[in-house]
C-alpha positions in Angstrom: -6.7 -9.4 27.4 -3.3 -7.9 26.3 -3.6 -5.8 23.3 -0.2 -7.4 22.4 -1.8 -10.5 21.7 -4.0 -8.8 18.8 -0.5 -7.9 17.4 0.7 -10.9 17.9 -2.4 -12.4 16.1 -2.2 -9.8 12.7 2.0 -10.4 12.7 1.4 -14.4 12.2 -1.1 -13.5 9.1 1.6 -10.9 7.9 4.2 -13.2 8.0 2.8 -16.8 7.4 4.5 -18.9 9.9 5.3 -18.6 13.6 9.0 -18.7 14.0 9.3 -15.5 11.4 6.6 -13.3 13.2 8.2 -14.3 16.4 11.3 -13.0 15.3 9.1 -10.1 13.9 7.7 -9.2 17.3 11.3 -9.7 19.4 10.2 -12.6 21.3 11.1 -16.3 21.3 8.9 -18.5 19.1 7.7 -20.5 22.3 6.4 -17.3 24.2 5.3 -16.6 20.7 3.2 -19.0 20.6 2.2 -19.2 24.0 0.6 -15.7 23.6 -1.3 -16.8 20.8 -2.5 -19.7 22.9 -3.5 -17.0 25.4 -5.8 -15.2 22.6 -7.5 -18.2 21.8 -7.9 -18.8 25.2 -9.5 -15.5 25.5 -11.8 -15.6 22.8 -12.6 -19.0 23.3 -12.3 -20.4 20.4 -9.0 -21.5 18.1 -8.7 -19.1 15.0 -5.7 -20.6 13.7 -5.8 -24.1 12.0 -2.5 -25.8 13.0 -3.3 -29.1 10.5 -1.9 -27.3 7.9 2.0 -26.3 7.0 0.8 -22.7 5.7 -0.9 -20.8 8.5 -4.3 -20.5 7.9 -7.5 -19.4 10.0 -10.4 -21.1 11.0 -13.9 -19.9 10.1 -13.7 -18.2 13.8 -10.1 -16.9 13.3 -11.5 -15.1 9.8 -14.4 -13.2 11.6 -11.8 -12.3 14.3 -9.5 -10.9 12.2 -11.4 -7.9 11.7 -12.4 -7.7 15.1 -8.3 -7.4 15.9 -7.9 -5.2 13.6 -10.8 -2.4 14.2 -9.5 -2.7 17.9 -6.0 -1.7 17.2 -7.3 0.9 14.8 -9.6 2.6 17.5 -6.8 2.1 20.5 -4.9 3.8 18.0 -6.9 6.9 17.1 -8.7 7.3 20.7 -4.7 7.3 22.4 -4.0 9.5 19.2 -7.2 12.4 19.8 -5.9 12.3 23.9 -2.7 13.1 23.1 -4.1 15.6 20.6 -5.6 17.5 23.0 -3.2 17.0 25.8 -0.5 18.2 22.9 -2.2 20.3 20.4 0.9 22.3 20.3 3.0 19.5 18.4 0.8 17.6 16.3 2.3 14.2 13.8 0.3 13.7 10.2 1.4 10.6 9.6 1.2 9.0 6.3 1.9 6.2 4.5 2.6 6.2 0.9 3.5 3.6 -1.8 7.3 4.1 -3.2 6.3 5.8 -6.4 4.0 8.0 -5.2 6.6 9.1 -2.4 9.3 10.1 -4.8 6.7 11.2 -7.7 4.0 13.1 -6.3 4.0 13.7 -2.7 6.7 16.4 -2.3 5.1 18.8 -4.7 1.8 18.4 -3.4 2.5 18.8 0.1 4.5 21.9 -1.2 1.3 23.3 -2.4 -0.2 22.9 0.4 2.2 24.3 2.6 2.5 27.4 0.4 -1.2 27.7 0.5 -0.5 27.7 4.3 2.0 27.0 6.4 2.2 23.3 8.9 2.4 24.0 12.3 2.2 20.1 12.6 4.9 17.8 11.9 4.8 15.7 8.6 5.8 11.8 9.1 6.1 10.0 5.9 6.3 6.0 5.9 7.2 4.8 2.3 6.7 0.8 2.1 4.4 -1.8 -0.8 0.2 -1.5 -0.8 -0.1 -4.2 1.5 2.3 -2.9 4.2 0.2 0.4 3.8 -3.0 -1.2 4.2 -2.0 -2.2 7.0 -0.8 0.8 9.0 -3.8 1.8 7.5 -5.9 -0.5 9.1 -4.3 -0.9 12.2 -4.6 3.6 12.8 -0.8 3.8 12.0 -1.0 6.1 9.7 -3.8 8.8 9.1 -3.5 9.0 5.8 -2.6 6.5 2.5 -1.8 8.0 -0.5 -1.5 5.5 -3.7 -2.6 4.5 -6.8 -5.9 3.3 -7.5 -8.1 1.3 -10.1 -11.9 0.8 -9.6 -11.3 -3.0 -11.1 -8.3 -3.6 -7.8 -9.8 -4.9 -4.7 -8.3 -2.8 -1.7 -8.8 -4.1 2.0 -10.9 -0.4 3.0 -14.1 -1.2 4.0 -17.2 1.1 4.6 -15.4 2.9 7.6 -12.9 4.8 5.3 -13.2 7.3 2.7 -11.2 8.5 0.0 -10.2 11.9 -2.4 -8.7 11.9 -6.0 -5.9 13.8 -6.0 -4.7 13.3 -9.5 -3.9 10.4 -12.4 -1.3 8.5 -14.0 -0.7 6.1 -16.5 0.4 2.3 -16.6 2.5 1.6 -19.5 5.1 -1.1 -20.5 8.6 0.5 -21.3 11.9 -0.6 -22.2 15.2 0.7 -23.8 14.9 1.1 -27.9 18.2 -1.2 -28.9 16.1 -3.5 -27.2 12.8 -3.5 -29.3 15.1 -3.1 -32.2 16.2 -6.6 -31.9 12.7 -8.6 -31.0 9.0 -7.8 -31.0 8.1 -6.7 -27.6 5.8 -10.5 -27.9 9.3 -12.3 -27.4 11.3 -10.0 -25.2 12.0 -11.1 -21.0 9.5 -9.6 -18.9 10.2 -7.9 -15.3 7.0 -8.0 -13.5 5.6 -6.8 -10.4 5.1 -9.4 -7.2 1.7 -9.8 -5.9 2.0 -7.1 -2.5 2.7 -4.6 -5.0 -0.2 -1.8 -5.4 0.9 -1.6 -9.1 0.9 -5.8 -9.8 -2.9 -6.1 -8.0 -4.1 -3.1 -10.3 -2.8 -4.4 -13.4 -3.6 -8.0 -12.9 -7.2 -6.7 -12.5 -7.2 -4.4 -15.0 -6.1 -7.4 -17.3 -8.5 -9.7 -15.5 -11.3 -7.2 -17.1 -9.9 -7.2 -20.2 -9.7 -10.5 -20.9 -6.1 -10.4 -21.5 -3.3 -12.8 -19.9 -0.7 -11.7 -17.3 2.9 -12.8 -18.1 3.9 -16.3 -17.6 7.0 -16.8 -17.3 9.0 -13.0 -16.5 12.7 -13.4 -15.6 12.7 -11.3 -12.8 10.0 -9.6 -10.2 10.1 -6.8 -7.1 7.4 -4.8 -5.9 8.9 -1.6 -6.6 8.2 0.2 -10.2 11.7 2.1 -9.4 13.3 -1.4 -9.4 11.9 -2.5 -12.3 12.2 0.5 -14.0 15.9 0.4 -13.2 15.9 -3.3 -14.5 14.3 -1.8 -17.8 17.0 1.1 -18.5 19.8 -1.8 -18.3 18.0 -3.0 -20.9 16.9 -6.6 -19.5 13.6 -7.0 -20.4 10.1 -4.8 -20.7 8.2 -3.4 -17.6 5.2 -1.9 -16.5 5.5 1.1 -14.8 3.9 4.5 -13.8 4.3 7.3 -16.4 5.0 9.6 -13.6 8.4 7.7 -12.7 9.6 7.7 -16.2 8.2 10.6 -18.1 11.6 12.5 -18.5 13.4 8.9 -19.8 10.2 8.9 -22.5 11.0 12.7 -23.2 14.9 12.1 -23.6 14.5 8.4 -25.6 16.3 6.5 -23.0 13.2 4.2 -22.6 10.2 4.2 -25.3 7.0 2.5 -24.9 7.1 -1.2 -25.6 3.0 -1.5 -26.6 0.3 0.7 -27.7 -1.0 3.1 -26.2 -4.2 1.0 -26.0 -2.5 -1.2 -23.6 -2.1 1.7 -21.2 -3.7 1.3 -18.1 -5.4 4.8 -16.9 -5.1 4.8 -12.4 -6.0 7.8 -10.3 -3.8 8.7 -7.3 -6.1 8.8 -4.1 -5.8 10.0 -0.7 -7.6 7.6 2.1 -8.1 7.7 5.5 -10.5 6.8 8.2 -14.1 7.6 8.2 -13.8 8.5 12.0 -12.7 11.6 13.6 -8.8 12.1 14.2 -6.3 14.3 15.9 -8.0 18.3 15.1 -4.6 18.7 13.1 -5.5 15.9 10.7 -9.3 17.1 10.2 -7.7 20.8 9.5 -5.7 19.4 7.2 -8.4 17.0 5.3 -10.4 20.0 5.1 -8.2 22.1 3.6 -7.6 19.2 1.0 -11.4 18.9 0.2 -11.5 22.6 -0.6 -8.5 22.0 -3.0 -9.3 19.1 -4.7 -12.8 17.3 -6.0 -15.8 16.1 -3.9 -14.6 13.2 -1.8 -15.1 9.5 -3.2 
């Protein structure tokens, strides 16, 4: 069995059809598929269920999805504490982070950090949505995840991974004041968050629990906060975004809050990784985070 096939397999999910995760993994869709014929083949069983036009897995291909991905995920660390040891000398933390938190948070903190002491490792920051985290998560990618979190939001870490709160934040709904001068914040466009978007699964739960409807009809969605935020300061329509990202337009009246502050949405910012040993430069460094911050979660 090729490990390539298991990527093969976990692209198709990712990208919902087999001629855009063919292109996805540089091959042509007929190899493409070919390979994942080979997997099934493997297995011995079919996991996906071709009667359909949206790709979707059989009751096999569920329960092997997991399977896929804790392989990856151990190929990935067990290749990663080898090369530790065979290269202790130059050590990669990789991490993941979600947009906002990239830009809002993560340069001071690692600055504390490094003036607490100084990295012989080097830092390796990938930026992307939640679900794209997840998955370099998932997949031992990335050592660490640093987003927001909501105990109401579903993530896809299981048992096998822990977590830290680093810190909070605050979702609110923001927009320019000429704007709110003209029309309740009831009738004004709405620039929402798409559904891979860390910040559009926490607030649709959050809402979810409180009973409260999500916007029906908004005129314009991304999964970045920064882009809706920008949206927001052109003064097109109100958006939900993190406190952090717009704290100095609140302070200097380019944007004012567009509900009460009852409608805020509290979120921690949280630091995950896997429950099983790493590289001895990523387990240094999680222990000097533990003795920084509050008991881990």
């Amino acid at each position: 069995m090729d490990s390539e096939w298991l990527e093969d397999f976990l692209a198709l999910l990712d990208c919902g059809g087999f001629s855009r995760a063919a292109e996805k993994r540089a091959v042509s869709q007929p190899s493409f598929s070919r390979r994942i014929r080979s997997l099934e083949d493997w297995v011995g069983a079919t996991l996906i269920d071709r009667s359909t036009h949206r790709i979707q897995l059989t009751q096999a291909g569920e329960r092997f999805r997991g399977v896929a991905e804790e392989t990856l995920r151990r190929l990935q660390l067990g290749r990663d504490e080898v090369r530790a040891i065979a290269k202790a000398s130059s050590e990669t933390l990789r991490f993941a982070s979600t947009h906002v938190l990239s830009l809002t948070f993560f340069p001071l903190w690692l600055r504390q950090l490094e003036n607490a002491h100084p990295f012989s490792a080097t830092v390796e920051l990938t930026a992307d949505n939640m679900v794209a985290c997840e998955r370099l998560m998932v997949e031992g990618r990335a050592q660490f995840l640093l987003c927001h979190h909501h105990e109401a939001a579903t993530t896809r870490f299981g048992s096998d991974f822990r977590s830290i709160r680093l810190g909070e934040d605050v979702l609110l709904p923001v927009a320019t004041p000429g704007l709110l001068l003209d029309e309740s914040a009831d009738h004004l466009p709405q620039l929402c968050f798409t559904a891979d978007s860390g910040m559009g699964r926490i607030l649709s739960a959050a809402w979810a629990a409180a009973g409260r409807e999500p916007p029906s009809n908004p005129i314009f969605t991304s999964h970045l906060a920064s882009v809706l935020t920008a949206m927001a300061r052109d003064g097109r329509g109100i958006a939900w975004t993190a406190q952090s990202l717009v704290q100095d337009d609140l302070a200097s009246g380019r944007l004012v809050r567009a509900g009460a502050p009852d409608d805020d949405v509290p979120i921690e910012i949280r630091l995950w990784r896997p429950k099983a040993r790493q590289s001895a430069a990523a387990e240094a460094l999680w222990s000097r985070i533990l003795k920084a911050h509050s008991s881990p979660g």
